[in-house]
C-alpha positions, 0 to 999 in steps of 0.5 A: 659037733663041739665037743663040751667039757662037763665043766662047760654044761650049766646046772641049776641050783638044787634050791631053785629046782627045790623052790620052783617044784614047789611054787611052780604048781599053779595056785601055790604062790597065790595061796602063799601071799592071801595068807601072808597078812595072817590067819584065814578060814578056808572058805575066805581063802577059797573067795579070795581066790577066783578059779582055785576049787575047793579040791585043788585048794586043799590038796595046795594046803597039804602040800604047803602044810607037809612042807612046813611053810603052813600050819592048819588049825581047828577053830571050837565050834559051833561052827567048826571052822578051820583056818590056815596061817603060815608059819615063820618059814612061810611068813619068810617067803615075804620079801621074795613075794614082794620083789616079785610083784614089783618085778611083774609090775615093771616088765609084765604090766603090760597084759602079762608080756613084757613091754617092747621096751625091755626086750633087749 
C-alpha cells in the first residue's frame, strides 16, 4: 500500500462543509428560493411547497432563522398570521440559487440524471 503524505490527502473547505450541513437537509434549498421574491405566510409556504408537513417546515424555518438567513414576523390581527422573509444574508443566496438552476437544467434535465451526453 502507498505510503500518503499529509500533503497528498484532500480536505474539504470548511465553508463548503458549513454551506451543505446546511442546505444539504432536505427542503432548505426549496423554502430558501419561495421565499426569495419576498415576505410569505406560512400557510402559503406550506402549498407552495408540495411534500414539506407542517412540522418539518417549521422546524426548517428555525433553523434558517437561528442561522440569520430568515426573519420570522407576526402580522396584527384578526387573524394573527405570521410570515417569513429573508434577510440580506438570505436574499444574498440568490445568485447562487440561480446558477444552480441553470446547472439542473443543463445536466439534470433529463428526469434528474444527467444526459449521456455530458458523462464524460
Amino acid at each position: 500500500m502507498a505510503d500518503h503524505g499529509e500533503a497528498m490527502c484532500r480536505q474539504v473547505d470548511g465553508g463548503m462543509t458549513r454551506v451543505f450541513e446546511l442546505f444539504g437537509k432536505r427542503w432548505t434549498g426549496l423554502i430558501v428560493a419561495t421565499l426569495m421574491p419576498g415576505p410569505v405566510h406560512f400557510a402559503d409556504l406550506r402549498r407552495a411547497i408540495p411534500g414539506i408537513s407542517e412540522r418539518m417546515l417549521s422546524d426548517r424555518l428555525m433553523e434558517l432563522s437561528a442561522t440569520g438567513l430568515v426573519v420570522r414576523e407576526v402580522d396584527a390581527g384578526p387573524p394573527l398570521r405570521v410570515s417569513y422573509r429573508l434577510t440580506e444574508a438570505g436574499l444574498a443566496m440568490e445568485p447562487s440559487l440561480k446558477e444552480l438552476a441553470r446547472w439542473a437544467e443543463t445536466y439534470l434535465s433529463d428526469g434528474g440524471q444527467c444526459p449521456e451526453r455530458f458523462r464524460k
